[in-house]
C-alpha positions in Angstrom: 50.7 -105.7 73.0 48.7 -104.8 76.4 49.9 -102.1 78.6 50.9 -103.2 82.4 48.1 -101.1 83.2 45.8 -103.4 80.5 47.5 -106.9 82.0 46.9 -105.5 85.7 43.1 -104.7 84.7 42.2 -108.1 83.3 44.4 -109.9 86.0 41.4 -108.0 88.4 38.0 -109.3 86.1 40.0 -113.1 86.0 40.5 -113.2 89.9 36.9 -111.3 89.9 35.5 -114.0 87.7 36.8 -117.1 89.7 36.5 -115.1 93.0 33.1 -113.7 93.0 31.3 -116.9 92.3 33.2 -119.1 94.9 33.0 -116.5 97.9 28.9 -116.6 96.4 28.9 -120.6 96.2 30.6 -120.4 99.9 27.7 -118.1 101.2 25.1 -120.2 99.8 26.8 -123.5 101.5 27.1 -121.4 104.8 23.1 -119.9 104.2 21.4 -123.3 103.2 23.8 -124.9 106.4 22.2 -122.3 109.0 18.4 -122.9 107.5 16.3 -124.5 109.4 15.6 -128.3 108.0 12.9 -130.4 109.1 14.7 -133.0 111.7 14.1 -136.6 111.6 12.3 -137.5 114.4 11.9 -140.7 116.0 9.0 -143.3 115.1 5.9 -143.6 115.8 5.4 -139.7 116.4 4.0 -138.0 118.8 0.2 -137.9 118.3 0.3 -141.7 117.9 1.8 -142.3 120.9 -0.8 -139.8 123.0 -3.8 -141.5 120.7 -2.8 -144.5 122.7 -3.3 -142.8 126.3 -6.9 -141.3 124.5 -5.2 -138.1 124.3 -5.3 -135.3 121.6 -1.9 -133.3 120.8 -2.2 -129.8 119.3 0.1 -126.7 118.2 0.0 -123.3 116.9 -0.5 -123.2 113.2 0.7 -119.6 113.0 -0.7 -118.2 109.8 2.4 -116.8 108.4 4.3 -119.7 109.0 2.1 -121.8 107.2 4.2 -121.5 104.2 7.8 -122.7 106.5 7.8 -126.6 105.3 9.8 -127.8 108.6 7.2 -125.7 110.9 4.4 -127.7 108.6 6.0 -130.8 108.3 6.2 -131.2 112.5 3.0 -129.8 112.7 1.2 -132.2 110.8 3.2 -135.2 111.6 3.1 -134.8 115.1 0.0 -133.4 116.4 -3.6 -133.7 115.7 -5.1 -130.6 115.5 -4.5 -127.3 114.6 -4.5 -124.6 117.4 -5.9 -121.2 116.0 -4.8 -118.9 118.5 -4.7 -114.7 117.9 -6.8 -114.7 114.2 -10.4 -115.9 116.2 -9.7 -112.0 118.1 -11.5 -109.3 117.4 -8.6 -107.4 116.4 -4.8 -108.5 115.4 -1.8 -106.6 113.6 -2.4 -106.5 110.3 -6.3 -105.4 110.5 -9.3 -107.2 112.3 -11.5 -110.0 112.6 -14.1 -107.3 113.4 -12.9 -103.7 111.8 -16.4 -102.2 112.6 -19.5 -102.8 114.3 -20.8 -104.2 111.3 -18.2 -105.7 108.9 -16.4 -108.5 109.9 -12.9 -109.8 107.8 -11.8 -113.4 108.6 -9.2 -113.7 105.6 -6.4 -114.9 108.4 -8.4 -117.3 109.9 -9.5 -118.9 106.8 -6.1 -119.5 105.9 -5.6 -121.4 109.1 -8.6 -123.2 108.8 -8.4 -124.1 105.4 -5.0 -125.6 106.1 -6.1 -127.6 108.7 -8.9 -128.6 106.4 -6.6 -129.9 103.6 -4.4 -131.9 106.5 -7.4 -133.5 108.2 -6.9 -131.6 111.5 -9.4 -129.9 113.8 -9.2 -127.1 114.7 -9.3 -125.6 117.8 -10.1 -121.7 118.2 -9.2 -119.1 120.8 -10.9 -116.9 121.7 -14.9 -115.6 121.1 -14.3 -113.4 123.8 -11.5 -112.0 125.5 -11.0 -108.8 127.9 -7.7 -107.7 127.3 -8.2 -104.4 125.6 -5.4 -104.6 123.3 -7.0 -107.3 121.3 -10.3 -104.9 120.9 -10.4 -102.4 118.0 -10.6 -98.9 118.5 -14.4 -98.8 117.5 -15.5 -100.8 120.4 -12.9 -99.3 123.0 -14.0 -96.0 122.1 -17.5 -96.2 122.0 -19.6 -95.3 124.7 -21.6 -98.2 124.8 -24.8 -99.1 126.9 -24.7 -102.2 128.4 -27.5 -103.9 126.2 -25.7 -102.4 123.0 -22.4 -104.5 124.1 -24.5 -107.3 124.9 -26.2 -106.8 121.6 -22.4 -106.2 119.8 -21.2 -109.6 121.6 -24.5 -111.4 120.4 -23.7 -110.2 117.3 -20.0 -111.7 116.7 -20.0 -114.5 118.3 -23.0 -115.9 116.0 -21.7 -114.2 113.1 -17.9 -116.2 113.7 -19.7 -118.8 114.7 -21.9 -119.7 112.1 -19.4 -118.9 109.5 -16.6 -121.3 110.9 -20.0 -123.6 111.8 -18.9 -127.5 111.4 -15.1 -126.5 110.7 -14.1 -125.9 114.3 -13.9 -129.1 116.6 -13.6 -126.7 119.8 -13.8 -123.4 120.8 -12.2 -121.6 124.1 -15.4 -119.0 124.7 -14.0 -116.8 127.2 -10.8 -116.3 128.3 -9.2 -114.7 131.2 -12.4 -113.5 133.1 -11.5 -115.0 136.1 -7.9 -113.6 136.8 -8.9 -110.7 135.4 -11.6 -110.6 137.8 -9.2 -110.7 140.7 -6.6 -108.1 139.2 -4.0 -111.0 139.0 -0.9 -108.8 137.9 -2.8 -105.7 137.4 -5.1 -106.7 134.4 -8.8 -106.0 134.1 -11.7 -107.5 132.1 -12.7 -104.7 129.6 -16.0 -106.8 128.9 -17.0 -107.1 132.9 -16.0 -103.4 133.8 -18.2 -101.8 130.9 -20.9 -104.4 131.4 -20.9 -104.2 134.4 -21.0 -107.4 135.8 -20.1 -111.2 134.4 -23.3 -112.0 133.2 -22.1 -112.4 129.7 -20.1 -115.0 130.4 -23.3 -117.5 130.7 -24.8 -115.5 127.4 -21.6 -115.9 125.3 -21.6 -119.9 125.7 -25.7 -119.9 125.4 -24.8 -117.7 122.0 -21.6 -119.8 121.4 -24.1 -123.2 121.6 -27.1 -121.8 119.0 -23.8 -120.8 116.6 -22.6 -123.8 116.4 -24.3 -126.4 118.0 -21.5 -129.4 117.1 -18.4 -127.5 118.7 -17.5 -128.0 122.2 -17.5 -125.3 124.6 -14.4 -124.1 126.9 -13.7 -121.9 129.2 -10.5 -121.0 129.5 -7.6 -118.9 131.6 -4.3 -118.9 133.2 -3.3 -119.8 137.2 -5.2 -122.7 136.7 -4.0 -125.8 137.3 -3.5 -126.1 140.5 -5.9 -126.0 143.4 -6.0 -122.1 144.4 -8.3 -118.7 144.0 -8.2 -118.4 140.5 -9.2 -122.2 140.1 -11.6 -121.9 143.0 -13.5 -119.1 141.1 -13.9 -121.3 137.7 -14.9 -124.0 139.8 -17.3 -122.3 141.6 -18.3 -120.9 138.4 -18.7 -123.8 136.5 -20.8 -125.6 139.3 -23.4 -122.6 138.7 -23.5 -122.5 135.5 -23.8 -125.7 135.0 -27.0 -126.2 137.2 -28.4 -123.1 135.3 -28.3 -125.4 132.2 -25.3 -123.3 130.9 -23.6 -125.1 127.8 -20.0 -125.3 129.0 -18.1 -129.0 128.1 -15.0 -128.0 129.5 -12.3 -125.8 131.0 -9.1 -124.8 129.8 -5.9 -124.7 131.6 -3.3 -122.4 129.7 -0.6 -123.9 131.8 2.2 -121.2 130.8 4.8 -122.5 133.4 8.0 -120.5 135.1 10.3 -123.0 135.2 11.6 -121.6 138.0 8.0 -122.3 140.0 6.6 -125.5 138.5 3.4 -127.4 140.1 3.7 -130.6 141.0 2.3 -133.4 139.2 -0.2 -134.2 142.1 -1.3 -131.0 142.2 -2.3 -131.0 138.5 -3.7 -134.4 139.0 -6.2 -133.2 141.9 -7.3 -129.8 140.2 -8.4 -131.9 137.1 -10.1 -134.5 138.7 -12.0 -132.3 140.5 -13.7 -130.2 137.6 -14.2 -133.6 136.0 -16.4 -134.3 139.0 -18.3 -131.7 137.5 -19.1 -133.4 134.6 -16.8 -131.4 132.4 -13.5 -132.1 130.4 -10.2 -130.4 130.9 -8.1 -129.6 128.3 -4.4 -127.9 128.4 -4.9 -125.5 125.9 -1.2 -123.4 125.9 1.2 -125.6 127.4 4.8 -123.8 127.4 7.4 -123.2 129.9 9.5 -120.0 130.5 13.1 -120.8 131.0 14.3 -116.8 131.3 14.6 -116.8 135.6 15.8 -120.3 136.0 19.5 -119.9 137.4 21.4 -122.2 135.6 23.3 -123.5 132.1 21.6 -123.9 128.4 22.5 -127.5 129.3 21.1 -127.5 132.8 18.0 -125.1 131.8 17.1 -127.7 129.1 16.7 -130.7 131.4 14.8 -128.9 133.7 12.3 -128.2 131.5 12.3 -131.5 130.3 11.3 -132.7 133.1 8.4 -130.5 133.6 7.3 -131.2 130.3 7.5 -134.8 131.3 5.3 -134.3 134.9 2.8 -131.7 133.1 2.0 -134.7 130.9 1.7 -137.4 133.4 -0.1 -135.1 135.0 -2.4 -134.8 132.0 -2.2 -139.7 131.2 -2.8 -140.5 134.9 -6.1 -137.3 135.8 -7.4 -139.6 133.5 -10.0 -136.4 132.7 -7.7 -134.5 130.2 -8.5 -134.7 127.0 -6.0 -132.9 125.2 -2.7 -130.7 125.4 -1.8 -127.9 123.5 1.6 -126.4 122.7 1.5 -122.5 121.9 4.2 -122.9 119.1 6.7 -125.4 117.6 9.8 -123.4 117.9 11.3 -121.1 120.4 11.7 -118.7 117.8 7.9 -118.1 117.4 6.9 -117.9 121.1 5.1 -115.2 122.2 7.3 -114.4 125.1 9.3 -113.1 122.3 7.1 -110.0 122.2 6.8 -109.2 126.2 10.5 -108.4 126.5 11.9 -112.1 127.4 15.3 -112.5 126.7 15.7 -115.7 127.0 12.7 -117.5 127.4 13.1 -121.2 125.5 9.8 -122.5 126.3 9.3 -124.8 123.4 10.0 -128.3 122.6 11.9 -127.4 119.4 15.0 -124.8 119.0 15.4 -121.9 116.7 16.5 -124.1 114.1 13.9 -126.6 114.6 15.9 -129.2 116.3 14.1 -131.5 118.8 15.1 -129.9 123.0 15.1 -132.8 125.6 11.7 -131.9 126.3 10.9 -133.2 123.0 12.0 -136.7 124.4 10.6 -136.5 127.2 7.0 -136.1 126.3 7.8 -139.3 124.3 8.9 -140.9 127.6 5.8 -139.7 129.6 3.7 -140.9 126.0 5.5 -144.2 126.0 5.6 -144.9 130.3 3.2 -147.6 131.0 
């Protein structure tokens, strides 16, 4: 006959028994509740709709995420092309594109291009050449090079990465930034014009850029551009040159990372593209997103603001009638890279954390749809 002590014990492994595995069932209802799920999202989706206006719709394909089925599933059912932003740089935070003067590694790019690849989307690459020194590895930074060596280094990569991604990228953003930089816009500085010396690579890296791949068209790209003032001015004026020196450029790139608490108007947009179409060149948005974090007001209030700037940002974009793309830098909020600058708060995206479709979401459909 069993002791109290003995009744008490298996009284403790039954409740255990019956315990354990509910409290384990409820966490795994509670756990699969909270992950994200792919949302269902109205018909016909996005990149349909913008086909119609003869417009191409891209996003981040984030090569870690590539393996998230809801961040896959919106990517590929909703925009065109694949945006292969951090893994063209020479250097990123798990190695290097470039880890010395003379090896070259482009295992994170691949997998972004070979994704694309297998879902029929182009890709578009950013960057060949970028001056923030962050993004250049220690070997370069640190070496005490002559001008024609950098030259020479430059020449180097950008036919190298080139001709290995040659016929697999529909678009590439050459340079980046040399134009704000140029001016000191919030403090930074071109690391490829001050040790040069001057911008003359600029017109070398989109001759080089051209002989790499001759199929790919040719960007420039930066940020404080998409509205009529210095910085736009200077790739303007830039472009006009370059152009009549038989330089290879087919277009500029607006970033277009908005405050939400500063928007540009639609008009404004509308006149700055028309006029580098002039030109002879195409725009293309290349970043779109919109910072949320110093906009003084309610989630609720926050999230219709934005969706309205989404909406005017791609009017802006239909009626220019000289855009030929727009480009989201990420799906959800949760992947932004204002994430890793400090922002709170940012929300720029047209997804949440979860994956669920913001207003702005619907109202790119709207501007899409508007006659």
């Amino acid at each position: 006959m069993p002791t109290k002590k003995g009744i008490k014990r298996e009284r403790v492994k039954l409740y255990a028994a019956i315990a354990i595995p509910s409290l384990l069932l409820i966490i795994g209802l509670l756990t699969w509740r909270l992950q994200a799920q792919t949302p269902n999202l109205p018909e016909p989706p996005l990149k349909q709709l913008a086909a119609q206006k003869h417009i191409s719709l891209g996003n981040f394909a984030i090569s870690s995420h590539l393996g998230d089925k809801p961040y896959t599933n919106i990517l590929t059912s909703q925009f065109d092309f694949a945006l292969a932003d951090n893994t063209p740089n020479w250097y990123f935070t798990d190695g290097g594109l470039r880890p010395t003067r003379t090896t070259y590694d482009f295992k994170r790019m691949d997998q972004v291009v070979n994704f694309a690849r297998s879902h029929n989307m182009p890709v578009q690459a950013h960057h060949y050449v970028w001056g923030d020194e962050k993004w250049l590895p220690k070997w370069l930074t640190s070496g005490n090079f002559s001008k024609p060596e950098l030259l020479d280094i430059l020449h180097d990569h950008i036919m190298t990465v080139g001709q290995h991604y040659q016929g697999q990228v529909a678009e590439w953003t050459v340079v980046n930034e040399a134009f704000t930089r140029a001016q000191r816009l919030y403090g930074l500085h071109d690391w490829w014009a001050d040790h040069i010396g001057d911008q003359s690579y600029i017109d070398q890296s989109f001759i080089w850029a051209r002989q790499a791949d001759p199929h790919s068209k040719l960007i420039l790209n930066d940020f404080n551009s998409d509205v009529i003032n210095s910085t736009s001015d200077a790739m303007y004026n830039y472009v006009k040159g370059a152009l009549a020196r038989g330089v290879p450029i087919d277009g500029v790139g607006m970033q277009m990372h908005i405050a939400g608490d500063y928007p540009p108007t639609k008009d404004d947009v509308i006149k700055n593209m028309k006029r580098f179409a002039d030109l002879g060149v195409g725009v293309y948005v290349t970043e779109f997103d919109v910072n949320m974090e110093s906009v003084p007001a309610n989630d609720a209030d926050k999230d219709q603001i934005q969706a309205k700037i989404y909406y005017e940002m791609m009017r802006a974009c239909i009626e220019s009638q000289a855009c030929h793309s727009f480009a989201y830098l990420g799906i959800t909020d949760s992947e932004t890279w204002y994430n890793y600058i400090g922002l709170k708060d940012p929300r720029p995206l047209m997804f949440d954390k979860r994956y669920q479709p913001k207003p702005a979401f619907y109202s790119v459909r709207a501007a899409l749809e508007q006659k």
